[in-house]
C-alpha positions as CSV (number, residue, x, y, z in Angstrom):
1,X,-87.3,34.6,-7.8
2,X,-84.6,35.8,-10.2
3,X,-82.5,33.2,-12.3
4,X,-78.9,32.6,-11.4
5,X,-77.6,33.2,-14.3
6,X,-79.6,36.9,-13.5
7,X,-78.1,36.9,-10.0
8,X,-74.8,36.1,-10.9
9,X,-74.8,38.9,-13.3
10,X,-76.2,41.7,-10.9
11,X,-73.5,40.4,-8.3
12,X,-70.6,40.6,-10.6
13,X,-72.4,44.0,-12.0
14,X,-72.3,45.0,-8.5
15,X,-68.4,44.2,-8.0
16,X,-67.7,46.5,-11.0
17,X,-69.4,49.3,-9.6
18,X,-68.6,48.7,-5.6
19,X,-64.4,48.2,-6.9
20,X,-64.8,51.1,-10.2
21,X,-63.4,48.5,-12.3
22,X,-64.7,47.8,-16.2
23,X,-64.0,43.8,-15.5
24,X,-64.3,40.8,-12.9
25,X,-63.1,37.5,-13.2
26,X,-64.8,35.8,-10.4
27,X,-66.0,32.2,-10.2
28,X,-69.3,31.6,-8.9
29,X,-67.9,29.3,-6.2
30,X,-64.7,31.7,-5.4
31,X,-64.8,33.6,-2.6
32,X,-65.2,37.7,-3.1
33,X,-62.3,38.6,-1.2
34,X,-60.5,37.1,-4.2
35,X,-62.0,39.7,-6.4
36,X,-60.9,42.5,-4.0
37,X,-63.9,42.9,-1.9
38,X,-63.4,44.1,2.0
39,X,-65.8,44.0,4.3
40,X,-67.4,47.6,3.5
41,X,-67.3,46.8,0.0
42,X,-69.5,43.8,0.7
43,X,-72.0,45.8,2.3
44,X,-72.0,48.1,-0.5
45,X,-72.6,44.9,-2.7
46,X,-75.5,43.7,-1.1
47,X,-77.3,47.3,-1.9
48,X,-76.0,47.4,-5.5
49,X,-77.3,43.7,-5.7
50,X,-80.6,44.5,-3.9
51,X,-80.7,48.0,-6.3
52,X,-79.8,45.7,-9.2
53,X,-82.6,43.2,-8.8
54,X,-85.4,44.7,-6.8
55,X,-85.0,42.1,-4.1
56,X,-84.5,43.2,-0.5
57,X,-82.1,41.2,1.9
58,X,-83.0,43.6,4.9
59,X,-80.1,43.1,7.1
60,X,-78.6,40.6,5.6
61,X,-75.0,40.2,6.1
62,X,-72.8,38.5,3.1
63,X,-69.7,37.1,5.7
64,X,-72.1,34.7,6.0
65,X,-72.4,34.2,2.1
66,X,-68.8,34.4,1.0
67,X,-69.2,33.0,-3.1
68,X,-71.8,33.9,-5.8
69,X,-73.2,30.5,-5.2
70,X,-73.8,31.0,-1.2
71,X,-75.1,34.8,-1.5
72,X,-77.7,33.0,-4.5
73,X,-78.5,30.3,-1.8
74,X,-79.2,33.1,0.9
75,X,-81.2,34.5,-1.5
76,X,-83.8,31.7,-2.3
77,X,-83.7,31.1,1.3
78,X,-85.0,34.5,2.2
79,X,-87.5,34.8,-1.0
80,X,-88.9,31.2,0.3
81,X,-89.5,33.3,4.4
82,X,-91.0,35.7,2.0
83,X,-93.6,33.6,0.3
């Protein structure tokens, strides 16, 4: 399983290319509306995050994992199913 400190990079990596910005400011427990993220950009997240980090979160959908921390949290949960 990737770090969090990894994760939480792809993630905000992810943001920059999903918005086509050069910075984010997000906390890891703020939620990614606040960095501009709609719906459609949150799908698009989830494939830079899976491209990012090789993991694969299948049909996962991240309204149900709203801050860095909860999408990390989804994503032990689903490596653990995996194992």
């Amino acid at each position: 399983m990737i770090s969090k400190d990894d994760f939480r990079s792809a993630v905000i990596a992810g943001i920059r290319t999903v918005k086509s910005v050069d910075a984010v400011s997000i906390g890891d427990d703020e939620e990614f509306s606040n960095a501009g993220l709609d719906s459609l950009d949150s799908m698009n997240l989830v494939l830079e995050v899976e491209s990012i980090t090789g993991l694969n979160f299948g049909e996962f959908n991240l309204s149900d994992a709203n801050t860095i921390n909860e999408f990390f949290s989804k994503a032990e949960q689903l490596a653990a199913k995996g194992s």
